[in-house]
C-alpha positions in Angstrom: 47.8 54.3 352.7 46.5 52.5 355.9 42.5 51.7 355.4 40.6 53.5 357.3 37.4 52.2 359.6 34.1 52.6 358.5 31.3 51.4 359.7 28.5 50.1 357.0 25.2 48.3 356.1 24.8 44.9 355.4 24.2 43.4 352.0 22.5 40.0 352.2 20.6 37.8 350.0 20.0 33.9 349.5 21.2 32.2 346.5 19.4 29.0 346.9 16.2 29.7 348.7 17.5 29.3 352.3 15.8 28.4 355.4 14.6 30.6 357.7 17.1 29.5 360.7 20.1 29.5 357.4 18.7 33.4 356.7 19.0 34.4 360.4 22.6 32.7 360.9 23.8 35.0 357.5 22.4 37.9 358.6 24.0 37.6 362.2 27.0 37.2 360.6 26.3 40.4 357.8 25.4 42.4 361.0 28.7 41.6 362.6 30.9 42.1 359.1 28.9 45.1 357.9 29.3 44.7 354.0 27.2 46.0 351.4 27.3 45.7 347.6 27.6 48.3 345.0 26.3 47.4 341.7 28.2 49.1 338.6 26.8 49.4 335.5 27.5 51.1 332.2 24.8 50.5 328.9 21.5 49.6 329.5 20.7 48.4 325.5 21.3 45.4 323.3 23.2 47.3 320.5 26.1 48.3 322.7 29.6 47.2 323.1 28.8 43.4 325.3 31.5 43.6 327.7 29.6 46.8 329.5 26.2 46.1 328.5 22.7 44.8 329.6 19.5 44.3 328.0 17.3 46.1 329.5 15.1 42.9 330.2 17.8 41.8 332.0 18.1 44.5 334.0 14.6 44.6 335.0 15.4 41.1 336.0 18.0 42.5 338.5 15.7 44.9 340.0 12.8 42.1 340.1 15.3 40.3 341.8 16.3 43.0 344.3 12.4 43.7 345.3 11.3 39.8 345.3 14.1 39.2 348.0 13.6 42.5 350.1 16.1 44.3 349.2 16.5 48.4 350.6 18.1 49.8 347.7 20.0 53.2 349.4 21.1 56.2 347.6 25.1 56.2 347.7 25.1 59.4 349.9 22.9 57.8 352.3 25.4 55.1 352.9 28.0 57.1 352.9 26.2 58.7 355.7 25.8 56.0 357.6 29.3 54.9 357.3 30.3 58.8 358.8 27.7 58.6 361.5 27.8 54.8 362.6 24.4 54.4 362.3 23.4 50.8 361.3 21.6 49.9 358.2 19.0 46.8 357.2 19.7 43.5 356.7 19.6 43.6 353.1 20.8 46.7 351.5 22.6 47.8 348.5 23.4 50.4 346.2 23.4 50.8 341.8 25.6 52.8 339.8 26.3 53.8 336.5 29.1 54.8 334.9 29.6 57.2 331.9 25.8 58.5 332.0 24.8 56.9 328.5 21.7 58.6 326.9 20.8 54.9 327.1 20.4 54.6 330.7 18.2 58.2 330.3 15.6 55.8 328.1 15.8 52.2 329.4 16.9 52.3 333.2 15.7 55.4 334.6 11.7 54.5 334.0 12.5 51.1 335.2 14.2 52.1 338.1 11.0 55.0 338.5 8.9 51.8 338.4 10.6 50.2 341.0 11.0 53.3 342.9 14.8 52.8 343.5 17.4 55.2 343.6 20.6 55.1 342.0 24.0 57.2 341.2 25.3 58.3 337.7 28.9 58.9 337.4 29.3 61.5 334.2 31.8 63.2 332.3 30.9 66.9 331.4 33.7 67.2 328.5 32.0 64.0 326.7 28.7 65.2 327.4 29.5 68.3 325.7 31.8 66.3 322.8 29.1 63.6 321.9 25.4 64.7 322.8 23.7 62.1 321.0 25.8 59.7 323.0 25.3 60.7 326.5 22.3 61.9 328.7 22.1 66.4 328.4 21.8 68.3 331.8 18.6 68.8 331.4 18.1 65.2 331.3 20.6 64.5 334.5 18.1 66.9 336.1 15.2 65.0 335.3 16.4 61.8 336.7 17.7 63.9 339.9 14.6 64.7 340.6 13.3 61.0 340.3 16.0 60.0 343.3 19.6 60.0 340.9 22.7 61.0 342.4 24.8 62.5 340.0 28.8 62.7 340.2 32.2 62.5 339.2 33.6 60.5 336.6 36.4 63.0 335.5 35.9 65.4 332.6 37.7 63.5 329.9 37.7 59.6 330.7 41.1 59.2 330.3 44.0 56.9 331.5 44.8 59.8 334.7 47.8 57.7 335.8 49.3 57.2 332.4 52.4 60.2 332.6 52.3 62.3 329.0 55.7 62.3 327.9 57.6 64.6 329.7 54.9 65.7 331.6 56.4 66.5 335.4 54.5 65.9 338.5 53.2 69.8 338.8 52.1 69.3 335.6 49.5 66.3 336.1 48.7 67.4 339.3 47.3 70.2 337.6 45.8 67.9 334.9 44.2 66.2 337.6 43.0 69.3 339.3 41.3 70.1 335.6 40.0 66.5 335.0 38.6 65.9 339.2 37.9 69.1 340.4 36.6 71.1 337.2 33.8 68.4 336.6 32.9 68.7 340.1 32.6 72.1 339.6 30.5 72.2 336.4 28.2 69.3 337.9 27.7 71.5 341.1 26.9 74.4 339.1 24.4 72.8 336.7 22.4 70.3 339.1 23.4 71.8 343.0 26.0 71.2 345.0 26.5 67.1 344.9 28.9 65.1 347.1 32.3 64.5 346.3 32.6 60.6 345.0 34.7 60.3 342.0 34.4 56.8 340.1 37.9 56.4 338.3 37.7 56.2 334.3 38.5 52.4 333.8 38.7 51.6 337.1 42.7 52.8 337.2 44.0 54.4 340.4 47.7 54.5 342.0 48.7 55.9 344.8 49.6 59.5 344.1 46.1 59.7 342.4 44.3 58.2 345.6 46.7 61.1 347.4 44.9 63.6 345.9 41.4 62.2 346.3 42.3 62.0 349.9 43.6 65.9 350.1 40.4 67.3 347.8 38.4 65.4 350.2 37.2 62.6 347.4 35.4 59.6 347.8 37.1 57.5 345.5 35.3 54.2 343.9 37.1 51.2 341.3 36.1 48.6 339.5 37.7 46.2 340.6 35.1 43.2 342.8 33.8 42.8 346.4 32.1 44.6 348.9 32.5 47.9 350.5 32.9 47.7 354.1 34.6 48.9 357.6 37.8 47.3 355.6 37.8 49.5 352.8 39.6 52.0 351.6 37.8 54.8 351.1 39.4 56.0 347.8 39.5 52.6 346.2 36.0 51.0 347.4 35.4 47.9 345.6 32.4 47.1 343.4 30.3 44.4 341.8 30.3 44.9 337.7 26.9 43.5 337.0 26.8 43.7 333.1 28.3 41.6 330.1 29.1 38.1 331.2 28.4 39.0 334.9 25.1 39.7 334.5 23.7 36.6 335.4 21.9 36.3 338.2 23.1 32.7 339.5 26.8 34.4 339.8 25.5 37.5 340.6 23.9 36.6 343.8 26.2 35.0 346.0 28.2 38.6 345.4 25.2 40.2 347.2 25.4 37.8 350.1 29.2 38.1 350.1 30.8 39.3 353.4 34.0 41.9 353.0 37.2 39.7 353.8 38.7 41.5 357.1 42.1 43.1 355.2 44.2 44.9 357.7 46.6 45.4 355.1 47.6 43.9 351.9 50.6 44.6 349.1 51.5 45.2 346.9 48.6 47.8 347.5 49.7 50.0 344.9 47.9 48.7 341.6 50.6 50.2 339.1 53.2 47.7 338.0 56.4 48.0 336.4 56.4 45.9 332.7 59.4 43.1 334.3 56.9 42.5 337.5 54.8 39.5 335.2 54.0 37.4 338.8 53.7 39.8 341.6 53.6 37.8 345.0 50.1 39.5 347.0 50.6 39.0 350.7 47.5 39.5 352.8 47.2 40.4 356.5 43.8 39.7 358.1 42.5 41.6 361.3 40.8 38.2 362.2 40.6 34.6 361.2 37.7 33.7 363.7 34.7 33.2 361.5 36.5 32.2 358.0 37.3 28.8 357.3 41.0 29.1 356.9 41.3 25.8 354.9 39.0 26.7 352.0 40.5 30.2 351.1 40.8 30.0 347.5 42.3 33.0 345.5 41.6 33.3 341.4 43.4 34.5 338.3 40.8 35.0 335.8 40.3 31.1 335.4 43.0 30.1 337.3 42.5 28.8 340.6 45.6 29.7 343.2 46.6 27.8 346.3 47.3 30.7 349.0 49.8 29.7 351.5 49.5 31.2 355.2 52.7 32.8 356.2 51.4 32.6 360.2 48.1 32.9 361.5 46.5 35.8 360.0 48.9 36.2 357.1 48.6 34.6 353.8 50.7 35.1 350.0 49.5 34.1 347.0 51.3 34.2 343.2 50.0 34.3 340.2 50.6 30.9 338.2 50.9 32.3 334.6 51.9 36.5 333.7 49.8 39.1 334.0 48.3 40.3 330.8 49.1 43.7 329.8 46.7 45.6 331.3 43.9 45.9 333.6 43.7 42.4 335.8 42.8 41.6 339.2 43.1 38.9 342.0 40.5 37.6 343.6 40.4 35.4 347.3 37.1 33.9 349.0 36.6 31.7 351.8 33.4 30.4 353.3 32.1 31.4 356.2 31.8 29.3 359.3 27.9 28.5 358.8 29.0 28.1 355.2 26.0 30.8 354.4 28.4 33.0 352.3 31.5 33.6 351.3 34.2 36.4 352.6 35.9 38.5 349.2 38.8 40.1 348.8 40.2 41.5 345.5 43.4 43.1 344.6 44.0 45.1 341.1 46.3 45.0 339.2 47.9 47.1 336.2 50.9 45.8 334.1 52.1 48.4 331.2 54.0 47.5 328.3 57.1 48.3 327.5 56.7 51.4 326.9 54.1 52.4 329.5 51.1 51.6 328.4 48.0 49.3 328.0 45.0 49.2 326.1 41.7 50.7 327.0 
C-alpha cells in the first residue's frame, strides 16, 4: 500500500528553552515538514495497570505544559480537515487521544481538560461498555464530554487481536468478523451520540495489510500505536502516535517528540507488520523522498535499548537489522536523525509483530 500525501500542521515545541532565532529556524523547518503529534493515552488514575497509566497530576502537568509553551491543541477532525483541504495549521499544534474510554478518564481528565479548555478524541468499544459498566464511561457520559469538545470513535466492539485467524476461520469469515467488530461499533456510536467520523484506533495497536485493506474500502481512518508523527508521509490507515503514559510520561522524553519532524518515507519494508515465527531479524530497508535537510551521518535507528548502525544502500536508501530476536510479540523499530539546525530530530518507526509457533502472542 503506497502512502498517500497529505498535507498537515506542524507540531513544535522547545525542549530546552530555545532562543528566539533557534525557535524561528524549527519552526521554518516544521512549516516546510508539516508534522504534528498525536498524544495517546489510556488510564488517567494511580490504581491502574502502570504500563497504560497516568496520575492525573501528571497529566495536568502535560496539559500545563501544552498551554505554558503555546500550544493549539486541535480536535482530530479538524486536522483531519486540514490535511483533506491543504489548509495550513499553527506553528505549534497537536492533538490527545484516549483509548478504551475508561470511566476513569470520565472523572480525572475530562474536568481537567474542561479546565484547560482543550479538546480531545475517545476511542471506545460499545461491546465492553455494555460488558463492564463500572469499568468504562456510559453513553450518557460520552455525551457529556461531547458536548464539552470530545470526539468520540472507533476502537472496535470487542478489543480483540482482529488479525489473529480463529482456527479454521476462512477469509469470508473474518471479513465478516471485521465488518461486525469495525463497522457495527461505528454504527451503534453514530446512533447513540450523532453521526461521528470514521477513525478507527486498532485494539493493541495491531494492523496487517488485509486489515488496513478494509479500512481503506469502508472509508476508515486508521491510527496505531506504534511512535512518531503524523504527516504528508503517512499512511493514512496506520498513522503513527506518541504513547504518553507509563514510563513515557515524562516530560524531559516527552518533549523532543512534540518538536519531532516526520522522517520523509517514500516507502519502507517490510511494511507489513505481521511476521512469520522463523523471521527473528527482519532486515527494514528505508527509501527517503529527500536527504536535504537530515544529517545523513547521525541517523540512528533503536531496538528497545539497542542502538543500530543503519547502513545507506545509495543516497536516499538505508537497511537496518535488528542485533538480537524479536520478542514474541508486539515490538517496533525506531530511526531519528537531527536536523540540519540540529533544532529537532526527524522519526520514523516501523512495527513489528512476531507470533509464536503457533500463531500467537500475548496481549
Amino acid at each position: 500500500m503506497k502512502f498517500k500525501s497529505l498535507v498537515l500542521a506542524t507540531a513544535l515545541v522547545s525542549a530546552c528553552g530555545d532562543t528566539a532565532s533557534q525557535e524561528s529556524v524549527a519552526n521554518s523547518d516544521k512549516m516546510t515538514d508539516n508534522s504534528i503529534a498525536i498524544l495517546q493515552y489510556h488510564h488517567v488514575a494511580e490504581d491502574t495497570p502502570a504500563v497504560t497509566s497516568i496520575a492525573p497530576e501528571r497529566f495536568e502537568e502535560h496539559l500545563k505544559y501544552l498551554k505554558d509553551n503555546n500550544f493549539v491543541v486541535l480536535p482530530i477532525e479538524e486536522a483531519h480537515q486540514r490535511i483533506e483541504s491543504g489548509e495550513s495549521f499553527p506553528a505549534k499544534a497537536v492533538v490527545i487521544t484516549f483509548d478504551d474510554g475508561y470511566d476513569n478518564v470520565y472523572d480525572n481528565a475530562a474536568p481537567l481538560l474542561k479546565q484547560y479548555d482543550m479538546p480531545y478524541a475517545v476511542f471506545v468499544n460499545p461491546d465492553l461498555m455494555q460488558q463492564s459498566p463500572s469499568a468504562y464511561m456510559s453513553w450518557e457520559q460520552l455525551r457529556t464530554i461531547q458536548e464539552q469538545g470530545a470526539t468520540i470513535v472507533n476502537h472496535g466492539q470487542t478489543h480483540a487481536h482482529l488479525i489473529r485467524r480463529k482456527d479454521g476461520e476462512s477469509e469470508t469469515e473474518w471479513r465478516e468478523r471485521m465488518s461486525y467488530d469495525v463497522l457495527s461499533a461505528q454504527q451503534a456510536i453514530d446512533e447513540k451520540l450523532g453521526p461521528q467520523p470514521k477513525y478507527f484506533a486498532y485494539p493493541f495497536g495491531e494492523y496487517d495489510a488485509d486489515l488496513q485493506a478494509l479500512l481503506d474500502e469502508w472509508g476508515f481512518l486508521g491510527f496505531a500505536q506504534h511512535s512518531g508523527p503524523w504527516s504528508p508521509y503517512s499512511d493514512p490507515t496506520a498513522i503513527t502516535r506518541f504513547p504518553a503514559s507509563g514510563i513515557y510520561a515524562n516530560l524531559k522524553t516527552l518533549a523532543p517528540k512534540l518538536n519531532s519532524l516526520a522522517m520523509p518515507v517514500a516507502e519502507y519494508s517490510p511494511q507489513e507488520p505481521l511476521l512469520e515465527h522463523q523471521q527473528t531479524r527482519p532486515e527494514l530497508t528505508v527509501t527517503l523522498s529527500s536527504v536535504s535537510t537530515l544529517q545523513k551521518h547521525a541517523l540512528q535507528c533503536y531496538q528497545g535499548s539497542h542502538v543500530l548502525k543503519p547502513e545507506w544502500l545509495s543516497e536516499r536508501v538505508f537497511s537496518v537489522t535488528p542485533s538480537a530476536d524479536l520478542a514474541i510479540g508486539r515490538s517496533r523499530i525506531n530511526c531519528t536523525a537531527p536536523n540540519k539546525t540540529g533544532q529537532a530530530y526527524y522519526w520514523f518507526s516501523a512495527a513489528f509483530i512476531r507470533p509464536d509457533s503457533n500463531g500467537s502472542w500475548p496481549d
